[in-house]
VOPAGU-2260 file (C-alpha; in pm, 1 decimal, decimal comma):
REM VOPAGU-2260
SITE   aa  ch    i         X         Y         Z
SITE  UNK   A    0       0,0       0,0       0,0
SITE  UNK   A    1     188,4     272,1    -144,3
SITE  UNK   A    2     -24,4     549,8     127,9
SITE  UNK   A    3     164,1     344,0     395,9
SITE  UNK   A    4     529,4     369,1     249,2
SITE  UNK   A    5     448,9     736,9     226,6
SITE  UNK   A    6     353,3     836,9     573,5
SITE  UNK   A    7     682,2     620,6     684,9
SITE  UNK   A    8     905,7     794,1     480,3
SITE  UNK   A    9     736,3    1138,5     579,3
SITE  UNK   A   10     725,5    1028,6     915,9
SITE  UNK   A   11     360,4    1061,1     969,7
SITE  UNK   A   12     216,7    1053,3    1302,3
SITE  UNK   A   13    -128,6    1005,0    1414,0
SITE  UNK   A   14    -318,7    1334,9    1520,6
SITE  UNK   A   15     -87,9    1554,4    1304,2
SITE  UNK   A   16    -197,9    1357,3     932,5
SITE  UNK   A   17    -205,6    1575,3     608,5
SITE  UNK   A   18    -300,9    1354,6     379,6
SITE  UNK   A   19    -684,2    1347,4     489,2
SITE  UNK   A   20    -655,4     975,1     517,4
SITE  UNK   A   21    -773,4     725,8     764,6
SITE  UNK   A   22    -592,2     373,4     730,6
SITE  UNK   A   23    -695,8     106,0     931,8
SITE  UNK   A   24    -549,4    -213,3    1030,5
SITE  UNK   A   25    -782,4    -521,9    1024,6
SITE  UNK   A   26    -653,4    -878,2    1163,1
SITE  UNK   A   27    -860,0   -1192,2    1116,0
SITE  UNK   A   28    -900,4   -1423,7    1358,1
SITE  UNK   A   29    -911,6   -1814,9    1391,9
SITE  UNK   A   30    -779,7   -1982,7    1703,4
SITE  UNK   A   31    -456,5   -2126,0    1662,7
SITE  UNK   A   32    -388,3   -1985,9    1339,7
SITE  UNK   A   33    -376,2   -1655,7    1534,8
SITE  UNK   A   34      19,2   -1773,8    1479,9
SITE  UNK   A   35      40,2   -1601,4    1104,9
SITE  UNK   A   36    -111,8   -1271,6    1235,8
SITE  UNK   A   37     114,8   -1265,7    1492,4
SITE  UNK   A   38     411,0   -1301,8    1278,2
SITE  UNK   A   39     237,6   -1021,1    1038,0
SITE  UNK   A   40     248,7    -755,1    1288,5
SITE  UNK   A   41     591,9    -887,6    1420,0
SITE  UNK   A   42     677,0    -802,2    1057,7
SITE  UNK   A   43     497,9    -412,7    1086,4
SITE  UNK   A   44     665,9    -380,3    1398,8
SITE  UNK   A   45    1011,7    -457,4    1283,5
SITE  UNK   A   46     926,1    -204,6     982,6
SITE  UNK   A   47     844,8      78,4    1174,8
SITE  UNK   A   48     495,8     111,7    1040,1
SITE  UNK   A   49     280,1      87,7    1337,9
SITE  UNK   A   50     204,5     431,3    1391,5
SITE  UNK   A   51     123,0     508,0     964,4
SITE  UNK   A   52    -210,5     312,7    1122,1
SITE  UNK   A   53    -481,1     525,5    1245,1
SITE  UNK   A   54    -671,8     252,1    1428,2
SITE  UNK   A   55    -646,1    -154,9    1468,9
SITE  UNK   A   56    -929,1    -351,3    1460,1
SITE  UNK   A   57    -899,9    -683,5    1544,5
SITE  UNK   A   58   -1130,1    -986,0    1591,0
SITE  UNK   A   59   -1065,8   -1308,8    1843,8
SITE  UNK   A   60    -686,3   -1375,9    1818,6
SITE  UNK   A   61    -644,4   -1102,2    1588,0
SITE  UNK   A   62    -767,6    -863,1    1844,8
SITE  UNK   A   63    -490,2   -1047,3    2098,2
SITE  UNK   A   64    -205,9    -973,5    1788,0
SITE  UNK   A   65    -328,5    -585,7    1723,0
SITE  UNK   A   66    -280,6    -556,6    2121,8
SITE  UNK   A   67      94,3    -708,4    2096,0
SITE  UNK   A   68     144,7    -448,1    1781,3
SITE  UNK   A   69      32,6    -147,7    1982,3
SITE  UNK   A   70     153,8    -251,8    2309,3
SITE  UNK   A   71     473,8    -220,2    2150,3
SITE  UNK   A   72     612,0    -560,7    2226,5
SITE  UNK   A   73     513,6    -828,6    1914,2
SITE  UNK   A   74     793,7    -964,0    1955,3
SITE  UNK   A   75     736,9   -1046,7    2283,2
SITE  UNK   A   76     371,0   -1156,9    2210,5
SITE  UNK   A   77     524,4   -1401,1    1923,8
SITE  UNK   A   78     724,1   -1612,5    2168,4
SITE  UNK   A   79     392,0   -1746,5    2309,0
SITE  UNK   A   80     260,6   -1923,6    2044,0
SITE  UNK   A   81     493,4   -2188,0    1999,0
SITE  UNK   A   82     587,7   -2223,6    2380,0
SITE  UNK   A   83     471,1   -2585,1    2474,8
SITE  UNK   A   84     365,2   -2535,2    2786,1
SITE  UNK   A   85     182,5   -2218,7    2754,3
SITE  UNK   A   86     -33,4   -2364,8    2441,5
SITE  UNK   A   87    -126,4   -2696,7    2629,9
SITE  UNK   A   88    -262,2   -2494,0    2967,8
SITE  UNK   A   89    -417,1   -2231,9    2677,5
SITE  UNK   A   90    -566,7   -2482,6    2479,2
SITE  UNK   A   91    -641,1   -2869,2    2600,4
SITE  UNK   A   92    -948,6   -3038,0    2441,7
SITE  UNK   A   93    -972,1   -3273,7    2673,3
SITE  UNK   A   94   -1072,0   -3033,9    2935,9
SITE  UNK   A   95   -1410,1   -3057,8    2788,6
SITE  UNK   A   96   -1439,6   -3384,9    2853,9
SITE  UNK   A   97   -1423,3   -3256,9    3262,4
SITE  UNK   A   98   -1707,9   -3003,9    3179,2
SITE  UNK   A   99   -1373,3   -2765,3    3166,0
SITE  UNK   A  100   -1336,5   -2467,8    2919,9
SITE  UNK   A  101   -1079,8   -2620,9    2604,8
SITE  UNK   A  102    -983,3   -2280,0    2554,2
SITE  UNK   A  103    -889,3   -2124,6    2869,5
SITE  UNK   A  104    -876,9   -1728,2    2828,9
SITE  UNK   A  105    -798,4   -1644,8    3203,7
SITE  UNK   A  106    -479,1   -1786,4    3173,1
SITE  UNK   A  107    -410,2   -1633,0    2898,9
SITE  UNK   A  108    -452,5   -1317,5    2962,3
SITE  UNK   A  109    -447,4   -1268,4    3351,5
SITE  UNK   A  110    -136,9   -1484,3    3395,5
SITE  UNK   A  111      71,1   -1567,0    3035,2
SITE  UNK   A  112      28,6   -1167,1    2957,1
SITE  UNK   A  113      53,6   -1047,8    3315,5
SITE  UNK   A  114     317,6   -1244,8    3470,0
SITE  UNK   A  115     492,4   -1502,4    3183,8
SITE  UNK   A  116     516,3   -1237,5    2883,4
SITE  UNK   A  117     386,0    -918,6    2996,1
SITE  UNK   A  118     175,6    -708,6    2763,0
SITE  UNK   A  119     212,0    -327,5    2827,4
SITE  UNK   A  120    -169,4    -278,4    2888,9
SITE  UNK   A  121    -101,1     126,7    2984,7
SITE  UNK   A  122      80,8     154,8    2652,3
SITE  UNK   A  123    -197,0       4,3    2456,2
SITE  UNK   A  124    -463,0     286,8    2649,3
SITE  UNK   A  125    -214,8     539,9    2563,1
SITE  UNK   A  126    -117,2     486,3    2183,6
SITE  UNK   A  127    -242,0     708,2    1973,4
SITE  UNK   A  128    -352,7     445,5    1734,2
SITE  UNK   A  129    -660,8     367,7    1849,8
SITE  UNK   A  130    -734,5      32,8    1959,3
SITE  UNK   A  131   -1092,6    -167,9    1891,7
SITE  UNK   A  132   -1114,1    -515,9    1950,4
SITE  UNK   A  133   -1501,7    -658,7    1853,5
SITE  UNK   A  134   -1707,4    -915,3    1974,4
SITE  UNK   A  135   -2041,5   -1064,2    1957,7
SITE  UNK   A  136   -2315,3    -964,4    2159,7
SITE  UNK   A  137   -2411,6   -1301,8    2304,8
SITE  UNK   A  138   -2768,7   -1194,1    2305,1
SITE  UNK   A  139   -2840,4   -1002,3    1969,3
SITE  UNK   A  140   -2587,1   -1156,7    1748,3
SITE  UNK   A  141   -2447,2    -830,3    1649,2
SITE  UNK   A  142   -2082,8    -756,2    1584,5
SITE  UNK   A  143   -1985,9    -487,7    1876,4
SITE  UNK   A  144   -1641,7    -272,9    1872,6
SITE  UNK   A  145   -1573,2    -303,0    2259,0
SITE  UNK   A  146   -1349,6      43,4    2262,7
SITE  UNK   A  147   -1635,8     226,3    2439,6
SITE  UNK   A  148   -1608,4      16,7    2660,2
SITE  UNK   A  149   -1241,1      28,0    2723,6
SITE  UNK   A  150   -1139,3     329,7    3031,0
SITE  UNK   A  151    -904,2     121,0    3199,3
SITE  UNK   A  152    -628,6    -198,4    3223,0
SITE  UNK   A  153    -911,8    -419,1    3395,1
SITE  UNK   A  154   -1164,1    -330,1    3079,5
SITE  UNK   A  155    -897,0    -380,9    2843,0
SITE  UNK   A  156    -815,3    -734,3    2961,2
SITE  UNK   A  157   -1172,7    -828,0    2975,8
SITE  UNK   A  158   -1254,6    -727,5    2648,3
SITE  UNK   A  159    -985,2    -934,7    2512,0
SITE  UNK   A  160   -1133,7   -1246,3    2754,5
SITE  UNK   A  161   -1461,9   -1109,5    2491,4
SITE  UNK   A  162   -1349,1   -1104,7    2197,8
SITE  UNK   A  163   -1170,0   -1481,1    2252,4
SITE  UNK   A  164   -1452,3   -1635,4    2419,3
SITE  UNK   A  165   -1530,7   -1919,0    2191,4
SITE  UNK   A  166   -1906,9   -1997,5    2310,1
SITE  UNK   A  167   -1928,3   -2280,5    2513,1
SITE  UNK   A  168   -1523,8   -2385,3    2476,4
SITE  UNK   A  169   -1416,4   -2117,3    2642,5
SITE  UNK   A  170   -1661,1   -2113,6    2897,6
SITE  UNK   A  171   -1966,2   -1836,7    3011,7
SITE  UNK   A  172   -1944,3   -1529,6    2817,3
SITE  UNK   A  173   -1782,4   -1197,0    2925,2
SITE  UNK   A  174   -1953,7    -899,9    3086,0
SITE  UNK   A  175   -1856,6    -564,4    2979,5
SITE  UNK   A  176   -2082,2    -244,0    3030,2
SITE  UNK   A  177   -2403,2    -467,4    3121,0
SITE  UNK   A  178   -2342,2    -686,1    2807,6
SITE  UNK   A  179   -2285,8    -976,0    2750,4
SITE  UNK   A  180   -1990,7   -1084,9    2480,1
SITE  UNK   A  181   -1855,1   -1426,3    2331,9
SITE  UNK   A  182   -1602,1   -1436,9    2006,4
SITE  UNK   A  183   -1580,0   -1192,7    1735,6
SITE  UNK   A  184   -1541,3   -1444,8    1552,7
SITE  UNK   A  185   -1911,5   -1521,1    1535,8
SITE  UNK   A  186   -2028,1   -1245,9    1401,4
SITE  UNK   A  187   -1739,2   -1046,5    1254,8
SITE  UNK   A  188   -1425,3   -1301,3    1210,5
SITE  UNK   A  189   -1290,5   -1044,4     937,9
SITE  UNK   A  190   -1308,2    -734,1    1087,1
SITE  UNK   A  191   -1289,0    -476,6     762,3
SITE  UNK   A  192   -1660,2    -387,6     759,6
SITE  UNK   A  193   -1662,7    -186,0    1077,3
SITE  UNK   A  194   -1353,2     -30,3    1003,1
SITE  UNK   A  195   -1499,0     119,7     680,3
SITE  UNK   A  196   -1800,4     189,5     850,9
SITE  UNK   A  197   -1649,4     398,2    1092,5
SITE  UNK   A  198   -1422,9     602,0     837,4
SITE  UNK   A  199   -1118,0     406,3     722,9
SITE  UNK   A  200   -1120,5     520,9     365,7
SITE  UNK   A  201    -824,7     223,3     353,2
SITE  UNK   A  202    -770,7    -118,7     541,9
SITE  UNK   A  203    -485,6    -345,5     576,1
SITE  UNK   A  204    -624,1    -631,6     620,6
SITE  UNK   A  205    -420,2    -905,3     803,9
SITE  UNK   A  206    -562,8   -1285,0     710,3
SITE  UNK   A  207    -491,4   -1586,7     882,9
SITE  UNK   A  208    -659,4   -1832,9     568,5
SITE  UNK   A  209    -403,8   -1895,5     296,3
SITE  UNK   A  210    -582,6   -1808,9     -70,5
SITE  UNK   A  211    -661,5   -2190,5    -137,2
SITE  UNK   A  212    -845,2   -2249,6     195,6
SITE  UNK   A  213   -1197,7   -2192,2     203,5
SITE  UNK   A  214   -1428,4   -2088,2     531,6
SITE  UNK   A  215   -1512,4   -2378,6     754,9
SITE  UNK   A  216   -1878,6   -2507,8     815,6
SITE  UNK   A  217   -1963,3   -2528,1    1196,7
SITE  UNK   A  218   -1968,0   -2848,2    1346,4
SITE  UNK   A  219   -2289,9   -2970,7    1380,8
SITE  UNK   A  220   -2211,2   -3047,7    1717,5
SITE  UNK   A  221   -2162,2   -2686,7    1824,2
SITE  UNK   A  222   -2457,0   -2605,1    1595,3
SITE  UNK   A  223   -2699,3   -2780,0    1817,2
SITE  UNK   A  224   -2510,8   -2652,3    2147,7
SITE  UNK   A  225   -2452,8   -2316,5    2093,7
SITE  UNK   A  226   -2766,2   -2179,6    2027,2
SITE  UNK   A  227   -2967,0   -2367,0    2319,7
SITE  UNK   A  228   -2724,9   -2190,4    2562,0
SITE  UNK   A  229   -2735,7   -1853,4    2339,3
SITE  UNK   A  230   -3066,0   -1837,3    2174,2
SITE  UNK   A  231   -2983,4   -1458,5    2059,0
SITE  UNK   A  232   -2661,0   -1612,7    1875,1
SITE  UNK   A  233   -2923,2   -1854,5    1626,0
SITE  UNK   A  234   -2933,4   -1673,1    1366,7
SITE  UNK   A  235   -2613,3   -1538,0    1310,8
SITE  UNK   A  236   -2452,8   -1907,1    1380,8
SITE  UNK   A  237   -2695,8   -2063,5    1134,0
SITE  UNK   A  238   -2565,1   -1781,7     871,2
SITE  UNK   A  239   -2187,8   -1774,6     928,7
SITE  UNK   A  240   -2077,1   -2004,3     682,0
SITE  UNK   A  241   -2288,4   -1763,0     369,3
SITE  UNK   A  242   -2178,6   -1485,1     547,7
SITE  UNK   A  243   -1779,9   -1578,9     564,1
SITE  UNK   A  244   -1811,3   -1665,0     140,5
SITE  UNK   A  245   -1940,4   -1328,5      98,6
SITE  UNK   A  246   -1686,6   -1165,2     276,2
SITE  UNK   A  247   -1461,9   -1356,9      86,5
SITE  UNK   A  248   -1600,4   -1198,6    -266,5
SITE  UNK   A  249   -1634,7    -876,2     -80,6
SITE  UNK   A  250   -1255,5    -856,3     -38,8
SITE  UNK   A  251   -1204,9    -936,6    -354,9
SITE  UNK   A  252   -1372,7    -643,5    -535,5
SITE  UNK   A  253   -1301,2    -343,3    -255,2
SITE  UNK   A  254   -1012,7    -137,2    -393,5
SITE  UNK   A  255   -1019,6      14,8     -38,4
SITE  UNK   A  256    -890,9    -322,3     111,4
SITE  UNK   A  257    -540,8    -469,2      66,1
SITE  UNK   A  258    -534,3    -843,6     179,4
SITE  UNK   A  259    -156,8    -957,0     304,8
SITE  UNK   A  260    -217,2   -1367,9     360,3
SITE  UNK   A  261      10,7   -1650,3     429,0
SITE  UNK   A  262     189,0   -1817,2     143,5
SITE  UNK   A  263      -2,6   -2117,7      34,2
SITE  UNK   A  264     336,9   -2335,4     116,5
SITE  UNK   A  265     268,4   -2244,0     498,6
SITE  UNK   A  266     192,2   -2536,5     727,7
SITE  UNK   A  267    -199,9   -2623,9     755,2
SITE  UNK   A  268    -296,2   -2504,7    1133,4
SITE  UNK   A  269    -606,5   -2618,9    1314,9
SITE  UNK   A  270    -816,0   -2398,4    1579,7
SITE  UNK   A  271    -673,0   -2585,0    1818,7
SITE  UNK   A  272    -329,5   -2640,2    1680,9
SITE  UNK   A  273     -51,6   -2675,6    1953,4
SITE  UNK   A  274     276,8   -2848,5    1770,3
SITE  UNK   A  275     509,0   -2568,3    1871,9
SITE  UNK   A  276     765,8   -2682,0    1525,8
SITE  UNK   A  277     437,4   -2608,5    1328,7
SITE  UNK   A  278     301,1   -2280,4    1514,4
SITE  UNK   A  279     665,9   -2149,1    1501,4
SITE  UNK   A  280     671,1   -2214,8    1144,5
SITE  UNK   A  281     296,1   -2034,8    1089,0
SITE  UNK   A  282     432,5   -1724,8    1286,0
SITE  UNK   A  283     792,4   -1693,2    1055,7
SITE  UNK   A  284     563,3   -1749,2     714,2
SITE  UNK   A  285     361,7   -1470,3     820,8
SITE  UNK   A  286     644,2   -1267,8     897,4
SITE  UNK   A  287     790,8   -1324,9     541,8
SITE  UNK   A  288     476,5   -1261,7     366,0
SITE  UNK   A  289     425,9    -896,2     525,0
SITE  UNK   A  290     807,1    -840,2     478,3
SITE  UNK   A  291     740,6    -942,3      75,0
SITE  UNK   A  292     427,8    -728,3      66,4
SITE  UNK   A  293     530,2    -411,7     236,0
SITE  UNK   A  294     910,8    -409,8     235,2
SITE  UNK   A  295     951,3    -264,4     -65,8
């Protein structure tokens, strides 16, 4: 995106733009192949680019990633994706067969980015890239951008708990404001259209799908669960799938949107994916593939 390589080299900041441009930064989410966005904004870090954003937008483990980038510390963030014993107290199927959360979000971000790897939460509240991780309200089904909702370290860490709360494998939904949230990713897994709907007259956006992988159905499993536990979630379940291949198309034909995805040689990752050798590997292709996009 040439509007990027120009506020770099003119050493743009945000709050004193000329160009009368709003770029946004938009990082898909996905579980475990949250690895390949976290290499991408490794990548933007180690280019200096982060602040020729005017906002991140991020949805599930993309919304974890755009907190590393503006924290100032992806490199840091990176590290924990491939650790082994981070990834099997973060993710362990078999929980569920204990009536336990497979996905457990607490941990994650209460103790791995508190105590383990520390995120700079004040740094994130005080970039001047503004920050909006979304989620879905659990009882409307609409996508929500949680930054209203963000005043302070404790609202920041529960709205990433929100916006990573896979429904029912992660456990009861998150409260924030009176609301109740569960994953972005259920209403808004590519996070572009609210961007452009609140101004970005350009998006980056990160993906975490190579170009020959299609959207995944929901289990039917999960499709008879989810909605008995979150009625207000039934219709936008039942629609994902249609709604994920038009976003698809939709990306496609918006000159307003630049896609950066991994290279279709990277290693296949499932959502719950925890071979550090193979995570390690999604987080360095994703790295390459922003360093081939935007290097230059």
């Amino acid at each position: 995106m040439r509007l990027i390589s120009r506020r770099h080299a003119d050493g743009s900041r945000p709050g004193f733009r000329s160009d009368g441009h709003r770029i946004a930064l938009a990082i898909e989410g996905g579980s475990s192949r949250g690895t390949y966005s976290s290499g991408m904004v490794m990548a933007l870090e180690e280019l200096g680019l982060t602040r020729c954003f005017d906002a991140v937008y991020g949805s599930s483990a993309g919304a974890l990633n755009g907190a590393w980038l503006l924290s100032g510390r992806a490199l840091t963030g990176m590290r924990g994706w491939w650790d082994p014993e981070i990834m099997r107290k973060v993710i362990n199927p078999w929980r569920f067969l204990r009536g336990r959360p497979v996905f457990d979000t607490d941990y994650l971000v209460n103790t791995v980015y508190q105590e383990l790897t520390p995120m700079d939460f004040p740094a994130i509240l005080a970039n001047p890239v503004s920050y909006h991780p979304l989620a879905t309200d659990a009882d409307t089904g609409d996508s929500v951008d949680l930054r209203p909702f963000i005043h302070h370290v404790e609202d920041l860490q529960n709205a990433l708990r929100a916006s990573t709360c896979l429904p029912i494998l992660a456990g009861r939904s998150i409260k924030l404001g009176g609301r109740r949230f569960v994953d972005a990713g259920v209403a808004e897994p590519l996070p572009f259209r609210t961007a452009l709907n609140q101004g970005a007259t350009h998006v980056l956006m990160l993906r975490t799908r190579r170009a020959t992988e299609r959207p995944a159905k929901p289990s039917r499993g999960q499709g008879m669960i989810v909605p008995r536990y979150y009625p207000g979630l039934r219709k936008v379940w039942d629609e994902q799938y249609e709604r994920d291949m038009s976003d698809e198309q939709l990306l496609k034909e918006l000159p307003a949107v630049m896609s950066v995805r991994p290279p279709t040689d990277g290693p296949d990752i499932t959502a719950t994916e925890r071979d550090p050798k193979v995570l390690r590997r999604a987080v360095m292709s994703g790295r390459q593939a922003v360093h081939a996009a935007l290097a230059s």
